[in-house]
PAZAPA-4460 file (N, C-alpha, C; in steps of 0.05 Angstrom, whole numbers, plus 32768, in hexadecimal, padded with zeros to 4 digits):
% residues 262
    n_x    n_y    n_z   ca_x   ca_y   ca_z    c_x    c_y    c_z   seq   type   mol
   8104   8571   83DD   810A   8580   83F5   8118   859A   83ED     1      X     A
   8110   85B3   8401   8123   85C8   83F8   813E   85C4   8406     2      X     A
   8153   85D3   83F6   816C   85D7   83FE   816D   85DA   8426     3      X     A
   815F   85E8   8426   8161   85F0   8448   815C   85DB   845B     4      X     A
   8141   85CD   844D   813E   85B5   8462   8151   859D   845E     5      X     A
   815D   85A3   8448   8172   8586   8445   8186   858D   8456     6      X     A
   818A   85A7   8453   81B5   85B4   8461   81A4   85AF   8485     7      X     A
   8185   85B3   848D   8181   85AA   84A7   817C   858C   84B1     8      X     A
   8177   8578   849D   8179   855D   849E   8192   8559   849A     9      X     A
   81A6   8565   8491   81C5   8558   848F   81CB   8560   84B1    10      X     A
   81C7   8577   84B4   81D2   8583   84D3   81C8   8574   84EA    11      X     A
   81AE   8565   84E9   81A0   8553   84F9   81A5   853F   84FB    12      X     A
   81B5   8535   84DD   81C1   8516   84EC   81E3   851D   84F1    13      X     A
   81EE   852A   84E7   8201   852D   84EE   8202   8534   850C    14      X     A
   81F8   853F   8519   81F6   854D   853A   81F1   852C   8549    15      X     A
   81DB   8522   853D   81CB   850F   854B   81D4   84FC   854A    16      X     A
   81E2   84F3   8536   81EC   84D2   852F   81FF   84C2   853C    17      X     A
   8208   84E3   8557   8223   84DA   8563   821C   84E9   857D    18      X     A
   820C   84FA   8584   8201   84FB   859F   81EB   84F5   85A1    19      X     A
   81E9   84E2   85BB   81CF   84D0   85BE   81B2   84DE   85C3    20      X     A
   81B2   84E6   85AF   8190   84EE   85B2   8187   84DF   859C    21      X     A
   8191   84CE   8584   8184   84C8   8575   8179   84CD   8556    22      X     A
   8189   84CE   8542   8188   84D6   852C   817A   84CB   851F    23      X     A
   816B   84BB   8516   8157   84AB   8507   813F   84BB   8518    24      X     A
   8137   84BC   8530   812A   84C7   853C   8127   84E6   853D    25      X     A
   8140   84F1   853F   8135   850C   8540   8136   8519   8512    26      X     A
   813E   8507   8509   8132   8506   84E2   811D   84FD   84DA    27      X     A
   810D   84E8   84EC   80F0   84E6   84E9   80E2   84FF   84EE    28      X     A
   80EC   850A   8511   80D5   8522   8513   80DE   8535   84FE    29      X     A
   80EF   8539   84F6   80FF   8554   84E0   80EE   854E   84C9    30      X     A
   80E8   8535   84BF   80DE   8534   84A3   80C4   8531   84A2    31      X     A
   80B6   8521   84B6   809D   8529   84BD   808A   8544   84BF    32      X     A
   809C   8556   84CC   808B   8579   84CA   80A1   8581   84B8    33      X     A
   80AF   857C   84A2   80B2   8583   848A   809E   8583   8476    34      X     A
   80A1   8561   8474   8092   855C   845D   807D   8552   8460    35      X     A
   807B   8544   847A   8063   8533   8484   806A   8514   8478    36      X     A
   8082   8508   847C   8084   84F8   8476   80A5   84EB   8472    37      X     A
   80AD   84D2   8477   80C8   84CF   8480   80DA   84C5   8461    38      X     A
   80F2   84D7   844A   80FD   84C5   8440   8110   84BA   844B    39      X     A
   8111   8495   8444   8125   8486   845C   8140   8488   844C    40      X     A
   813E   8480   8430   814F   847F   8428   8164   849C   8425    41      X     A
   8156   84B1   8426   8168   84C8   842B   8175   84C4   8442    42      X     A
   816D   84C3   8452   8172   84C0   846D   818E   84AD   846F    43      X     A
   8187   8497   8464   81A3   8487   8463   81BE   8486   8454    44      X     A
   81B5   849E   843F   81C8   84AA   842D   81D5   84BC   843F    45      X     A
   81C2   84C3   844D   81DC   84E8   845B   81E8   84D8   8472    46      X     A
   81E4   84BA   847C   81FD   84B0   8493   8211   84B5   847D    47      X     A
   8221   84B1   8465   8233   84B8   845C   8249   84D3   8466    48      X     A
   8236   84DF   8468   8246   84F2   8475   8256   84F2   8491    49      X     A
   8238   84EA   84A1   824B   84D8   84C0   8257   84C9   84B9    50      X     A
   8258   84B7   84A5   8270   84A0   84A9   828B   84B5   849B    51      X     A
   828D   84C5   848E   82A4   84D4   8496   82B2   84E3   84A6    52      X     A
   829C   84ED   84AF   82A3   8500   84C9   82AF   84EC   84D7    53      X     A
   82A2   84D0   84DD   82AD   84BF   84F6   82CB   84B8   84E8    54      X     A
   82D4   84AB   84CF   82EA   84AC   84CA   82FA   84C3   84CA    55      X     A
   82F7   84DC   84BB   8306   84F7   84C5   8311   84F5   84E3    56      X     A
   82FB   84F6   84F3   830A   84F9   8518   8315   84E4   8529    57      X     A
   8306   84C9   8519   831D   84AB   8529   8339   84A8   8513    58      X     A
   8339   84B3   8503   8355   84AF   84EC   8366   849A   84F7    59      X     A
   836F   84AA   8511   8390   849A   851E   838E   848A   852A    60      X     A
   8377   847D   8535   8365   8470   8544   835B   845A   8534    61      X     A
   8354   845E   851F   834F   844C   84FA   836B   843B   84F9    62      X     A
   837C   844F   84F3   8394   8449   84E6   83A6   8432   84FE    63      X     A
   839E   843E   8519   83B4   842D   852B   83A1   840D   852E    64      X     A
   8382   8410   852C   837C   83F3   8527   837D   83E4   850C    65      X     A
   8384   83F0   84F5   838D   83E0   84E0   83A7   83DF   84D9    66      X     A
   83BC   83EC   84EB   83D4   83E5   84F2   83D9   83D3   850A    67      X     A
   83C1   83D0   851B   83CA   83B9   8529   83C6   83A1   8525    68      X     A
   83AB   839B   850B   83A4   8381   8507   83BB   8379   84EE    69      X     A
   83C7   838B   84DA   83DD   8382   84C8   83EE   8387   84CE    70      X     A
   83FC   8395   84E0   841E   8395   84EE   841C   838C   8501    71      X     A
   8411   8396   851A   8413   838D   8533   8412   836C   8541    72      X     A
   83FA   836A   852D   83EC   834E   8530   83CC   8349   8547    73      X     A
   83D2   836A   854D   83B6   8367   8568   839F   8367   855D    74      X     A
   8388   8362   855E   8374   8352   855C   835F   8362   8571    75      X     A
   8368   835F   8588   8352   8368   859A   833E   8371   8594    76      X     A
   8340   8390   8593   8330   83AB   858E   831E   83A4   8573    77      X     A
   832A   839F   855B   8320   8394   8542   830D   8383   853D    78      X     A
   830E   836B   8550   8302   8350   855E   82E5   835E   8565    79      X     A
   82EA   836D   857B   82DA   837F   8590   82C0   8386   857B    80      X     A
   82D1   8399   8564   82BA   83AD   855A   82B0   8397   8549    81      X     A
   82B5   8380   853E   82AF   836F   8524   828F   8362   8545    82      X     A
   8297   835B   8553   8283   834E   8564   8266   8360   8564    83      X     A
   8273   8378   8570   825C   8388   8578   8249   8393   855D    84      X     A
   8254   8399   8548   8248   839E   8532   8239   8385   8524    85      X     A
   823F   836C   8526   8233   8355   8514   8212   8357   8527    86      X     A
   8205   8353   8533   81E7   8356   853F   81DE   836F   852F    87      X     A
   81E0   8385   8532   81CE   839A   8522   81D7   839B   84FE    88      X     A
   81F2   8391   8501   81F3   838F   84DC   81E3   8377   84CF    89      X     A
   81E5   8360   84DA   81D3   8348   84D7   81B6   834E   84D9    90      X     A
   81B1   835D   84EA   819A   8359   84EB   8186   8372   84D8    91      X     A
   8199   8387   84D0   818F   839F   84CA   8193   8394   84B0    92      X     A
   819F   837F   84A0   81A1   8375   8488   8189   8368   847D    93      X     A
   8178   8358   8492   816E   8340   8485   8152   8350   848D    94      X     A
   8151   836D   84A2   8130   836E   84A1   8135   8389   8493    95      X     A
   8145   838F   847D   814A   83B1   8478   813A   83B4   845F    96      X     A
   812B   83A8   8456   8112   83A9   8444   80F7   83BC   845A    97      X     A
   80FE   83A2   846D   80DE   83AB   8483   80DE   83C1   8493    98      X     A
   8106   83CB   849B   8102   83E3   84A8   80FF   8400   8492    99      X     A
   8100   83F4   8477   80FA   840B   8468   80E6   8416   845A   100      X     A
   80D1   83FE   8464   80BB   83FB   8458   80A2   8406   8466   101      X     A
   80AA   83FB   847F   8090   83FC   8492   8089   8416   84A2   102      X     A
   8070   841B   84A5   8075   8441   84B4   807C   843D   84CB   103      X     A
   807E   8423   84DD   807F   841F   84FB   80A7   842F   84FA   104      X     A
   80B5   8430   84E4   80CC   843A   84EA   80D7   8465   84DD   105      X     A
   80B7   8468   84D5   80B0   847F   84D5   809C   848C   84F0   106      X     A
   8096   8480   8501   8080   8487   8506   808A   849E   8524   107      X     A
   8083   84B3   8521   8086   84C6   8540   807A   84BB   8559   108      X     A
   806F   84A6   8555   8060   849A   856E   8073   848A   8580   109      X     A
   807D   8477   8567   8099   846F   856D   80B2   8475   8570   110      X     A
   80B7   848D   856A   80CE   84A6   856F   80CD   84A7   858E   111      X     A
   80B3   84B3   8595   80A6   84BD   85B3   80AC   84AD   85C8   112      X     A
   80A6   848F   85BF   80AB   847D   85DB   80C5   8472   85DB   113      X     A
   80D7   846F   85C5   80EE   8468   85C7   80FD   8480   85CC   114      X     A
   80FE   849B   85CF   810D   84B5   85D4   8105   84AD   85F9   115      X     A
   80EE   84AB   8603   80EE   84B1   861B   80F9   8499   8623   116      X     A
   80F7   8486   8623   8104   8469   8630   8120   846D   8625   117      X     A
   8128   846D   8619   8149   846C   8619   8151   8486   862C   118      X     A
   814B   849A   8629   8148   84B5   8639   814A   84AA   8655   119      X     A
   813A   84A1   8660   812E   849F   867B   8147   8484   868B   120      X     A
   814E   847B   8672   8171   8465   8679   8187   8472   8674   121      X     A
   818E   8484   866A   81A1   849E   866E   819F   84AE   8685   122      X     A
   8187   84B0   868F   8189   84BB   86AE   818C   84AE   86BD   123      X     A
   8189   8497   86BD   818A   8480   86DE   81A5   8472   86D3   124      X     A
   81AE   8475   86BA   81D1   8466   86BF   81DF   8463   86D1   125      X     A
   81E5   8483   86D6   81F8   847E   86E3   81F8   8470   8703   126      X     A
   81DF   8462   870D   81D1   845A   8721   81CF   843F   871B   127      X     A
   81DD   8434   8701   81CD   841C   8701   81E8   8402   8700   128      X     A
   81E5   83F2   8708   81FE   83DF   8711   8206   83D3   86F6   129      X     A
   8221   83D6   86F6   823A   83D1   86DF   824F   83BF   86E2   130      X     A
   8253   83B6   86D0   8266   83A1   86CC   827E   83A7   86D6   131      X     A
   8290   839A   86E0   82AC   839E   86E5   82BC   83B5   86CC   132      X     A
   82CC   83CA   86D3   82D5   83DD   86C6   82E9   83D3   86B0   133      X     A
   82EA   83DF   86A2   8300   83DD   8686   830C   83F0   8678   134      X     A
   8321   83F1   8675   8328   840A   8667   8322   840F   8650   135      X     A
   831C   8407   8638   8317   840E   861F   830D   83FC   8618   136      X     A
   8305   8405   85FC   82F6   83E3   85E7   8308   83CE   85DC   137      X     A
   8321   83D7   85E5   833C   83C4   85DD   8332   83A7   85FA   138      X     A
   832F   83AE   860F   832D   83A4   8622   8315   838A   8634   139      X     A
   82F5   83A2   8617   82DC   8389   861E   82EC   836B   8618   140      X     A
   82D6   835C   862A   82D7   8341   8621   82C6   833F   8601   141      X     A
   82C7   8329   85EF   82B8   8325   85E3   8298   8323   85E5   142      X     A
   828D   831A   8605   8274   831A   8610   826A   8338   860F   143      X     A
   8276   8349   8616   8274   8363   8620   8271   8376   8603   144      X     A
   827E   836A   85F6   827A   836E   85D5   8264   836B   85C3   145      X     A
   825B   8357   85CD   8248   8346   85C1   822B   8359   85CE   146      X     A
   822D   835B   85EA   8218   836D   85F5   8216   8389   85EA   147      X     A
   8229   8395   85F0   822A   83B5   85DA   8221   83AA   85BA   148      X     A
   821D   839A   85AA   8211   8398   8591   81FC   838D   8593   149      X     A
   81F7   837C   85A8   81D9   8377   85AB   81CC   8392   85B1   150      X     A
   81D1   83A4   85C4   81C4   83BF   85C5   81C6   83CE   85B7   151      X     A
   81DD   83CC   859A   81D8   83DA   8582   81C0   83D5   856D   152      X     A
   81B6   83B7   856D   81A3   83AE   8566   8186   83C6   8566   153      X     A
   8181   83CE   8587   816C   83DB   8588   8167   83F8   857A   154      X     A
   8181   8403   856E   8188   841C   8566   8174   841E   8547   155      X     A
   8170   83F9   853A   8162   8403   8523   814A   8410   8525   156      X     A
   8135   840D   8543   8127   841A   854D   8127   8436   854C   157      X     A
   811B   844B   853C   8123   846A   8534   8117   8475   8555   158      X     A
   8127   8483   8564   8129   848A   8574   813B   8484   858F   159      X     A
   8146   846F   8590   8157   8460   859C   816E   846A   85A3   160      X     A
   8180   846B   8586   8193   847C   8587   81A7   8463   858D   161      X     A
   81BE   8465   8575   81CE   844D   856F   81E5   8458   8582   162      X     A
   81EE   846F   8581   81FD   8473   8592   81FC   8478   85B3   163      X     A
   81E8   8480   85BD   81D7   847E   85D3   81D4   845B   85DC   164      X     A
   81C9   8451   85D2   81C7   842E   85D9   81E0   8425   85DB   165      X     A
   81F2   8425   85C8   8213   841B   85D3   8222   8421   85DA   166      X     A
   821F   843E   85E5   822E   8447   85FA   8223   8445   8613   167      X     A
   81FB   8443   8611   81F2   8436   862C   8203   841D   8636   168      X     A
   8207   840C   8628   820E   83F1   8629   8222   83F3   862A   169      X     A
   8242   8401   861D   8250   8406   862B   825C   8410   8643   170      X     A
   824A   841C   8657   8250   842A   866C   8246   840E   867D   171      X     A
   8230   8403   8673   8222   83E6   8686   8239   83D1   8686   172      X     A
   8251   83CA   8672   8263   83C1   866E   827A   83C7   8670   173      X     A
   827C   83E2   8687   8293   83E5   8698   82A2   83FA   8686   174      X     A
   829E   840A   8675   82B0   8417   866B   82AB   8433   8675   175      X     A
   82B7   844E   8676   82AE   8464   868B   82A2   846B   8667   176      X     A
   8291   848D   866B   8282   848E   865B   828D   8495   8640   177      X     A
   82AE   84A5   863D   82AE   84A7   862C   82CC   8493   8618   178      X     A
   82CC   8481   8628   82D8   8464   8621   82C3   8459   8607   179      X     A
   82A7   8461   8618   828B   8451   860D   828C   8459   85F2   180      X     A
   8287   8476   85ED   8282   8487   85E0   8299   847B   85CB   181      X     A
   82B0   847D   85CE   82C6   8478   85B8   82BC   8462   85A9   182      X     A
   82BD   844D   85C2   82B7   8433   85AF   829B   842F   85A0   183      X     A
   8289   843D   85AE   826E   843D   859F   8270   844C   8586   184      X     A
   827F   845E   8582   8287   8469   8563   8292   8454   8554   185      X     A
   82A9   8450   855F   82C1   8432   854A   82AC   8421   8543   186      X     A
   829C   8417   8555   828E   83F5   8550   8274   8406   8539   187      X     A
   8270   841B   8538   825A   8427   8528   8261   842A   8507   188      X     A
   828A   8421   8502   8284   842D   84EF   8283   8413   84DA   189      X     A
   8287   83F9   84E2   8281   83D9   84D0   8266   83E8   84CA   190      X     A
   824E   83EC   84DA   822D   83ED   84D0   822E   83FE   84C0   191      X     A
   823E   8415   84C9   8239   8437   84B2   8241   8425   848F   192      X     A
   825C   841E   8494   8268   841C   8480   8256   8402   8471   193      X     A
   8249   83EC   8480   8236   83D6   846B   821D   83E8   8464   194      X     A
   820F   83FB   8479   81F5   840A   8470   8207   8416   844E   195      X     A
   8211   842E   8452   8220   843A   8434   8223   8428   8420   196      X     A
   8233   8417   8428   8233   8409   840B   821C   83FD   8405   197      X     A
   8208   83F1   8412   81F0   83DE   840A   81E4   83F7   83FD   198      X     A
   81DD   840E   8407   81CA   8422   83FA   81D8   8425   83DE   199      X     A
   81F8   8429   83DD   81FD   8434   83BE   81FA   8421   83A5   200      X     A
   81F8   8403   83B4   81F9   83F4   83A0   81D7   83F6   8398   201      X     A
   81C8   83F0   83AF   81B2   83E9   83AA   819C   83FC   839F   202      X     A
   81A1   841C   83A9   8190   8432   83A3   81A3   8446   838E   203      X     A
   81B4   843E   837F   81BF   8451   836C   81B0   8458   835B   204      X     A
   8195   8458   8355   817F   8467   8340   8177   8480   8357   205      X     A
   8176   847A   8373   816F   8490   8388   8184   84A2   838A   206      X     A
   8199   8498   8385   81B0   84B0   838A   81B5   84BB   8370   207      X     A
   81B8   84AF   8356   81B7   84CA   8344   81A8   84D9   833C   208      X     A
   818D   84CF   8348   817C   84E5   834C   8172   8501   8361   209      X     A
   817F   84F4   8371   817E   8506   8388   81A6   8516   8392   210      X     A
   81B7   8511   837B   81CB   8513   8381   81D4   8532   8391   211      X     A
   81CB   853B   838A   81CD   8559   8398   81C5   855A   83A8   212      X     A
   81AB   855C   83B4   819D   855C   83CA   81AD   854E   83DE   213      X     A
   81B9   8538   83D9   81C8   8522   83E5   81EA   8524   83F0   214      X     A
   81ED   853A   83DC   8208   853F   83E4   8208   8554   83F6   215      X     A
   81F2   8563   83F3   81EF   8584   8408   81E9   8576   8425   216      X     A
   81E1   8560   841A   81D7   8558   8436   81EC   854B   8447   217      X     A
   81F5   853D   843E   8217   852D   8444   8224   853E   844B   218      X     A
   822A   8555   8444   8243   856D   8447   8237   8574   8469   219      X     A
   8219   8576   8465   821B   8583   8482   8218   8575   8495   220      X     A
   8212   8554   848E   8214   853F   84A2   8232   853D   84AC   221      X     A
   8245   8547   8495   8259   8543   849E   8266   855A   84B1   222      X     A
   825D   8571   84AF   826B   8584   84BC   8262   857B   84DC   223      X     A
   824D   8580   84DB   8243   8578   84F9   8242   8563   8501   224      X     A
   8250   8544   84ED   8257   852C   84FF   8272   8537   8512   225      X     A
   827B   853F   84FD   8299   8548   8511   8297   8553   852D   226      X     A
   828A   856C   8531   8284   857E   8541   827F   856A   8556   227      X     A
   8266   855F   8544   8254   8554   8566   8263   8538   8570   228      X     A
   827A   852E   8562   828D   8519   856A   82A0   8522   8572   229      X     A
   82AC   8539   8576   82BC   8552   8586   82A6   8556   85A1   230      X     A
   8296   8562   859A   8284   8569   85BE   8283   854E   85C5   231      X     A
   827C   853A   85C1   826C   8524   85CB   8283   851B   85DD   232      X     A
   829C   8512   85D0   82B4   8505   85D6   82C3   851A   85F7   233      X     A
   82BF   8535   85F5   82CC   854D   8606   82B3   8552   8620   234      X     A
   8298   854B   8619   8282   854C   862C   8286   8530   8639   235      X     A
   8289   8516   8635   8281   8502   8646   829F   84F2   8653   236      X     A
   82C0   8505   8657   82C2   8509   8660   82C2   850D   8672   237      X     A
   82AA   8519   867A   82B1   8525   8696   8290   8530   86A3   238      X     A
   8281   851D   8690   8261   8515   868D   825A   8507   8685   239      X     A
   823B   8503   8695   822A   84E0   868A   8213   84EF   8676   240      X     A
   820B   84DC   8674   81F2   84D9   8662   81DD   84E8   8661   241      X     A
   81DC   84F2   867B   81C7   84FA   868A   81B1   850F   867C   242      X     A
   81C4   852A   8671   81B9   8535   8669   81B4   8533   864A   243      X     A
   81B9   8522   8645   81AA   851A   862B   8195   8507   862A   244      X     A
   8190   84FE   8642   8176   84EE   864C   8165   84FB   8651   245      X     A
   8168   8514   8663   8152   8532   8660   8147   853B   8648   246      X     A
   815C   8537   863B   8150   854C   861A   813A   8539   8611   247      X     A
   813E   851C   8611   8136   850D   8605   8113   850B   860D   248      X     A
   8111   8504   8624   8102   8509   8632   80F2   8524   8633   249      X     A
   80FA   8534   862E   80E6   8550   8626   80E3   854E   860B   250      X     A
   80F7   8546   85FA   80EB   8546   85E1   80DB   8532   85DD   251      X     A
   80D9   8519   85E7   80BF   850A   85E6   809E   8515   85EC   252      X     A
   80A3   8529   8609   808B   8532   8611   8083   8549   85FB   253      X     A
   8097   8556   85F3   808F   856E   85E0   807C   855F   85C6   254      X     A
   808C   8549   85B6   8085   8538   85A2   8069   852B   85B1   255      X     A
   8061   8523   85CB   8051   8516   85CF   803C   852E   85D7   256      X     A
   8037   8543   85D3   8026   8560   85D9   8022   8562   85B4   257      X     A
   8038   8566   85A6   802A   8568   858F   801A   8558   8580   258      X     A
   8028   853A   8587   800F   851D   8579   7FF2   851F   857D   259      X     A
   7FED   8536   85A0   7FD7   852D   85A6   7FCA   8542   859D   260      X     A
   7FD0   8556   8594   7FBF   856E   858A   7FBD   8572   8570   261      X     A
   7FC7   855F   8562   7FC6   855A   853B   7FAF   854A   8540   262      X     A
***
């Protein structure tokens, strides 16, 4: 790959990996009218970078839940994220041969229909009946936990959008949207941090060979994880989903205009 399209695959998951449009999804279409074709394993090298960005901006937020499970003694919140993450880490373990293998997790066809259906449940959210309210992810029940990781599950689906699905499911589980948003970052970073390590142990002939490419790419996943975990966190606030269900949704029809004229 040239330099340019890597520093624009680093900027694409970094933007995407943390506002719900979908980053596996919108790096299939990026690598597809690149190269005409998806590498996965690059792909799972540059979350490295989001998984720093996400530690860089939760730091004190890090630090006060591993000060509350060895000083404090609280449990809760810790409990919380260990629940919601075991469904998509379990399960992204034992079929992560088949999602790397098979084109059904490259394929723009499947980008297209999972961008508009998750899309089209970002617009009718805020319309759609919710669980009794809660203030934070300190606060789910364990049930409620368990449901936000079951809907992390569907995120290995490239177009879905891991953060989009458990913050869907957190707003369905009573939290306002950007309660959702917090905790759908925390509970994201057990998966970030088992994806990284499984790739360094397992693909270290891919990374010293691609080590540069890899780090250019990381640097700019990281600049723009931050950014877009700064907007994301200051937009939902004081906004839903909504208009990131629009984008989604045109960018499906756009993607579904070009499929049909190749």
């Amino acid at each position: 790959m040239h330099t340019i399209e890597i520093i624009i695959l680093g900027i694409i998951q970094g933007l995407t990996e943390f506002i719900p449009i979908s980053s596996s999804g919108h790096l299939v279409i990026a690598q597809n009218f690149f190269s005409g074709a998806s590498d996965h394993l690059f792909l799972e090298f540059i979350n490295l970078g989001t998984l720093l960005a996400l530690v860089v901006f939760f730091r004190k937020k890090i630090v006060s839940i591993v000060r509350g499970i060895f000083v404090e003694r609280k449990y809760k919140l810790a409990l919380n994220i260990l629940i919601t993450a075991i469904p998509a880490g379990l399960i992204g373990y034992l079929l992560s041969d088949f999602i790397g293998s098979t084109a059904f997790f490259g394929s723009l066809g499947v980008v297209m229909v999972t961008l508009a259906t998750v899309g089209v449940v970002m617009v009718l959210l805020e319309h759609l009946p919710k669980a009794s309210a809660v203030k934070d992810g300190e606060a789910l029940s364990p049930l409620r936990a368990l449901i936000i990781g079951l809907a992390q599950v569907f995120a290995l689906i490239p177009g879905v959008s891991r953060s989009g699905s458990t913050i869907i499911a957190g707003r369905l589980s009573g939290l306002n949207a950007a309660s959702a948003a917090e905790y759908s970052f925390l509970a994201s970073l057990p998966i970030m941090i088992g994806v990284t390590l499984k790739i360094f142990v397992s693909d270290r002939d891919y990374l010293m060979a691609n080590f540069v490419p890899l780090m250019i790419g990381n640097v700019a996943a990281f600049v723009a994880g931050v950014f877009a975990i700064g907007f994301l966190m200051k937009y939902l606030a004081n906004h839903s989903l909504a208009i990131f269900g629009w984008y989604r949704i045109g960018l499906a029809a756009v993607l579904g205009l070009v499929l049909l004229v190749q």
